[in-house]
N, C-alpha and C positions, 0 to 999 in steps of 0.2 A: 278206434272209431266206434260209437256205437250209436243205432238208429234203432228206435221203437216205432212198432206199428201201434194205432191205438183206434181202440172201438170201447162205447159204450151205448147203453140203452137199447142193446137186440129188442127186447120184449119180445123174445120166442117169435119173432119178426121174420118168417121162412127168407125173405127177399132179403132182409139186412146181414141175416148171418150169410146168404149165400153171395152178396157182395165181399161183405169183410174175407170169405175164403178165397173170391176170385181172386181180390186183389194179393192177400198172400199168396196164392199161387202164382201170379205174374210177376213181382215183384223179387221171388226168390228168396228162398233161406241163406243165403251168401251176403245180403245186405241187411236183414233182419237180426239183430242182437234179440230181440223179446219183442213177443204178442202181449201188451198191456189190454186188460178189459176194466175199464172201469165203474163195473156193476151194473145192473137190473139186464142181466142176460135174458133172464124171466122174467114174463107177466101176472099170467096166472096156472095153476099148476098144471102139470103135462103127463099125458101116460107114461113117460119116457123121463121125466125130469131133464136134469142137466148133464145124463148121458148124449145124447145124440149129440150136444153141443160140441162136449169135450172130445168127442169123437168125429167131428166135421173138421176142428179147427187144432186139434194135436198132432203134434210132429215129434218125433224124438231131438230134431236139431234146432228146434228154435222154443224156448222157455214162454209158458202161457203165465203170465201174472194178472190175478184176478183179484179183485174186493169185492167185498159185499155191497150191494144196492138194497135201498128198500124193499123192493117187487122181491129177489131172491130172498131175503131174510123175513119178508111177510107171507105175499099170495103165491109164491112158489111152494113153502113149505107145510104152510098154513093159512088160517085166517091172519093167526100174530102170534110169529112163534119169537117163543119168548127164552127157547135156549137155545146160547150161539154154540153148544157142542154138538147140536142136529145140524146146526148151519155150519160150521165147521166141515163135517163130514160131507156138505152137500159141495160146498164149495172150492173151501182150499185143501183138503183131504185128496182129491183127485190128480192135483197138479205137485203133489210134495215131493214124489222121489223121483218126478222129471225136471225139475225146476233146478237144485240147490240150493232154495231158498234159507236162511236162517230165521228160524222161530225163537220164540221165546222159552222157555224148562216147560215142559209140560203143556205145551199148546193145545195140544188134540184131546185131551182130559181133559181141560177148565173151560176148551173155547176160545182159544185165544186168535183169533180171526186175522191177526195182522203178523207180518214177517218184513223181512229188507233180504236184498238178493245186493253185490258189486257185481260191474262190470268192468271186464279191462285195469283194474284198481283206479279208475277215473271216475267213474260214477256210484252213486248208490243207491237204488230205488229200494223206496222207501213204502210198504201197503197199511195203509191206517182204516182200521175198523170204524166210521160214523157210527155204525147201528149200536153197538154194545163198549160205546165210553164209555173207562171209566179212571179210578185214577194209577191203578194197575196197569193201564197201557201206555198212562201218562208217561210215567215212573220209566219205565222199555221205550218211547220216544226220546225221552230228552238224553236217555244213556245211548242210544243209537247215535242220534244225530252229534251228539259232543264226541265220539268215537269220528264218524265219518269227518267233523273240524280235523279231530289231533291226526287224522290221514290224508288229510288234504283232499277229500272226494269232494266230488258234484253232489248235490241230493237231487232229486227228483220224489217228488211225493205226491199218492196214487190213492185218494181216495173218489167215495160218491159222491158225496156232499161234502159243502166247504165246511160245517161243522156238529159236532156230535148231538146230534136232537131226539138221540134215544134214551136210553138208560144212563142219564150222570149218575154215576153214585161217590159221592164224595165221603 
């Protein structure tokens, strides 16, 4: 059995983060398989960045899977940050050795902002970069998800937007 909790678009929203922890807290790590955040945790930048975040709403028992949002990958870092290996470290850097997520060769060198995590060998959530498409993560989708076919998973797939409006580079 596996149940996601899911929250998107905190914007550094004191009230909404301290919602979404209430409710994990009432709720229980006993029912929670994974904390899905589906981007713009952040608004605009913070003294604190996406420390206090990752520290309000981390557990050791329950896996935080996050994407990248425009707000995180822009006015969090930058004006317009234009390398996903700063955003990398801002984002999915933090949740990697709680997680066991699977990345791709070399993710944290190139940037590579998307990974897939299985559950239970029934599911497999799937994290797609919008901000930094390109045909490199293409290429690690379409071999992800035809893996998850020939094993018979669920997909579930976790991005911010429904499609990549940043950097095509074909």
């Amino acid at each position: 059995d596996v149940k996601f909790m899911f929250m998107t678009d905190i914007h550094a929203d004191e009230a909404r983060l301290t919602d979404a922890v209430k409710r994990f807290t009432s709720w229980g790590g006993e029912y929670i398989s994974a904390i899905l955040n589906g981007g713009d945790t952040v608004y605009q930048k913070l003294p604190d960045g996406l420390d206090r975040y990752y520290d309000q709403i981390d557990t050791p028992d329950i896996p935080l899977s996050s994407t990248v949002g425009n707000h995180d990958a822009w006015s969090a870092l930058s004006v317009l940050e234009t390398d996903p290996v700063v955003v990398y470290n801002a984002i999915i850097a933090p949740i990697v050795s709680s997680t066991g997520i699977v990345q791709p060769a070399n993710a944290a060198t190139n940037g590579y902002n998307y990974y897939y995590k299985d559950f239970n060998n029934t599911v497999r959530l799937v994290v797609i970069d919008c901000m930094y498409w390109d045909t490199t993560q293409l290429s690690w989708l379409e071999s992800v998800l035809a893996d998850a076919k020939t094993n018979g998973l669920h997909v579930i797939a976790l991005t911010h937007c429904a499609f990549p409006w940043a950097n095509m580079q074909t």
